[in-house]
C-alpha positions in Angstrom: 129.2 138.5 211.4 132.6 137.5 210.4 131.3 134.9 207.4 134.3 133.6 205.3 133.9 134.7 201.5 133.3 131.1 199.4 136.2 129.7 198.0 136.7 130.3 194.4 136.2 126.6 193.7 132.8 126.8 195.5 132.2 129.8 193.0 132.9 127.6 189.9 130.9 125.2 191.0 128.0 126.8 191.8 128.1 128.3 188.5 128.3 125.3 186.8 125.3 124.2 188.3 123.6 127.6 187.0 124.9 126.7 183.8 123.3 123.6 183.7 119.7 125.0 184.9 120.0 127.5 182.4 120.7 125.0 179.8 118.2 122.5 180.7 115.4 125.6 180.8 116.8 126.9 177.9 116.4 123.2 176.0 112.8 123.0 177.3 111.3 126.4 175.8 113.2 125.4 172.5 111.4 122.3 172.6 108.2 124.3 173.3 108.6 126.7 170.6 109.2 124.1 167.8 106.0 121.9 169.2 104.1 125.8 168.5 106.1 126.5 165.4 104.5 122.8 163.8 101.1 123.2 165.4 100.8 126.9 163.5 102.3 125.1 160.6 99.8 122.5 160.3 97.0 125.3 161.2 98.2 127.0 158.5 97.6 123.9 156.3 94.4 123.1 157.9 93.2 126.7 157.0 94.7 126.7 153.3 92.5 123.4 152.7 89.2 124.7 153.6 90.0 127.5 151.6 90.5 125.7 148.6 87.4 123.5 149.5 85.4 126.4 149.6 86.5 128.1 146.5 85.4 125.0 145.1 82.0 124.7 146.4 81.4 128.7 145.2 82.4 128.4 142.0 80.3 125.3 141.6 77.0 127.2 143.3 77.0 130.6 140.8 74.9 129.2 137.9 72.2 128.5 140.7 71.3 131.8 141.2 71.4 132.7 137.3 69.4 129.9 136.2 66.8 130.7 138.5 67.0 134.2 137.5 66.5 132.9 133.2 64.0 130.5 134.6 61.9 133.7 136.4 62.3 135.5 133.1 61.6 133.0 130.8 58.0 132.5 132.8 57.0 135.9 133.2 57.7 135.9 129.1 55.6 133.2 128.6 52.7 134.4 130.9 53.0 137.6 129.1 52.7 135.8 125.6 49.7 133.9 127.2 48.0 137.1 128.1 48.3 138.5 125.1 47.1 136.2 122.6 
């Protein structure tokens, strides 16, 4: 029951070696967070790209749908002009 308190050098020490472990842990989420930080980053450039790429591919698809739309009217025209003459 009588324990003797640690020395004061025993103190130090062990807290140095807390220190350390903190440090090391410390180092290792660091390291961690920038491997996330560049993956996000190159998500984010990933993301940008196909965006781009499909921006291009709609703007090269709208005259589709208004050609076929001149190309409906222009034959019902022409039917009508056949019917009627």
């Amino acid at each position: 029951m009588n324990e003797e308190p640690p020395a004061p050098l025993e103190i130090a020490l062990e807290l140095e070696r807390l220190r350390g472990a903190v440090e090391v842990g410390f180092a290792r989420v660091d390291g961690s967070l920038a491997l996330l930080v560049q993956r996000s980053d190159q998500t984010d450039a990933r993301l940008a790209d196909h965006e781009s790429r499909l921006d291009r591919l709609e703007r090269g698809r709208w005259p589709l749908p208004s050609l076929a739309a001149l190309t409906g009217t222009a034959g019902v025209a022409i039917a009508l002009l056949a019917l009627y003459r």
